[in-house]
N, C-alpha and C positions, 0 to 999 in steps of 0.2 A: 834216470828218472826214478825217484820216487814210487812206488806203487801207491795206488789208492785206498786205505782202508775199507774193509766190508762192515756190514752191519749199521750197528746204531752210530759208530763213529764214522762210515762215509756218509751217512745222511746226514750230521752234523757238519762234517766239513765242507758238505754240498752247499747246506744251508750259507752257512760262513760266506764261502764263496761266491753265493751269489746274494748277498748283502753287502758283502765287499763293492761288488762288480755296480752295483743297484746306485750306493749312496755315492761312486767315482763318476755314476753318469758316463760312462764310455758308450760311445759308439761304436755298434759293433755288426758282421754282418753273418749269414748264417752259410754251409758249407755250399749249398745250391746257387744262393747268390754270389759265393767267391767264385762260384766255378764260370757262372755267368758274366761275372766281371772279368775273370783271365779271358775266356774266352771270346771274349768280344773287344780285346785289348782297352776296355775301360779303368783300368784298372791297373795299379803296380804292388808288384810284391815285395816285402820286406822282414827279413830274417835280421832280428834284431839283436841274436843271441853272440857271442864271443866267435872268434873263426875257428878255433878248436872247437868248439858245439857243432857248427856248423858243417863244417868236415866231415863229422861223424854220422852225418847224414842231412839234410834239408828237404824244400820242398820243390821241386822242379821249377825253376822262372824263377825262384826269389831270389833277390839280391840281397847278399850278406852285408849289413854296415853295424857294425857293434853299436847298441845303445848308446855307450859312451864316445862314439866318434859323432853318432848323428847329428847333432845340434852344429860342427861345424863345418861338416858333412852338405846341408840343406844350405849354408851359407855360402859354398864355395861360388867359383865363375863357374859357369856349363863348361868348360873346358876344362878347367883344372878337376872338373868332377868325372867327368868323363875320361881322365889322361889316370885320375886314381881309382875307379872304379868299375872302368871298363864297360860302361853306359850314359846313359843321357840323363842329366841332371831332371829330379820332379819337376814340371811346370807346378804351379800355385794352385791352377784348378783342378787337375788330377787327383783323381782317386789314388791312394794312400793305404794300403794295407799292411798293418805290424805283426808279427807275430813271434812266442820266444817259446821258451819251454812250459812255465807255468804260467803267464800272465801278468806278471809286475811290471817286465821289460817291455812287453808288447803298451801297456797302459800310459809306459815312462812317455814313450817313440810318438804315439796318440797325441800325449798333452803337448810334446814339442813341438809337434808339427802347426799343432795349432797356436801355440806363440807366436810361433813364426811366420804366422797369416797362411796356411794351407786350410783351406776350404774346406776340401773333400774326403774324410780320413776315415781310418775306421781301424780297432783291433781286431782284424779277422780271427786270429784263434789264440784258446786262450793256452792251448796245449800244443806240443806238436802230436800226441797221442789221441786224446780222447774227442773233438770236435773234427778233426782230420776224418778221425775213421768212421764216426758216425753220425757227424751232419748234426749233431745238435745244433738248436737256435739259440741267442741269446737276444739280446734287444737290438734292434737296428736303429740306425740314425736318418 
């Protein structure tokens, strides 16, 4: 990962970021509340990043499915989803949580779901670093 520049350039690129994040309208939810949702199994988790990313480390409970498998991924039968990934296919009203490394992927995972008629979604983080480790908020849906 990237380090984040100091000074006037990470305040800029802060700003970016979350003007980026602002005009995509993502749903998104804060570290307290993710903890709330795993913990009350409201909730699923999704590491949307490549399976060599994810190797490298993840988040405990999420399930790895690359950005670029999820769209047919969500489509599969409950069986055939669960015979490739080793869990139980999302129900439609389920809570939905993305996350990758910087936030494109997790944003990409967000919009699919909701083509795909999922209800419940949300980019839980936009980093696996910096909202992991200190709970920043961003906008909730």
């Amino acid at each position: 990962m990237l380090p984040v520049p100091r000074g006037r350039a990470g305040a800029e690129l802060l700003k970016l970021t979350f003007a980026v994040r602002t005009m995509a309208g993502e749903p998104t939810v804060s570290l307290p509340e993710l903890r709330s949702l795993l913990a009350s199994g409201r909730a699923r988790l999704f590491d949307v990043r490549s399976r060599e990313e994810a190797a490298a480390g993840t988040i405990p409970g999420a399930l790895n499915i690359p950005v670029s498998e999820l769209e047919s991924a969500l489509q599969m039968e409950p069986a055939a989803f669960k015979a490739l990934y080793f869990a139980e296919k999302p129900k439609l009203e389920e809570n939905l949580i993305f996350f990758c490394q910087m936030g494109k992927r997790g944003l990409q995972a967000t919009q699919l779901a909701q083509r795909l008629g999922y209800k419940e979604y949300g980019l839980g983080l936009g980093t696996m670093k910096g909202p992991i480790e200190n709970g920043s908020r961003k906008k909730v849906r």
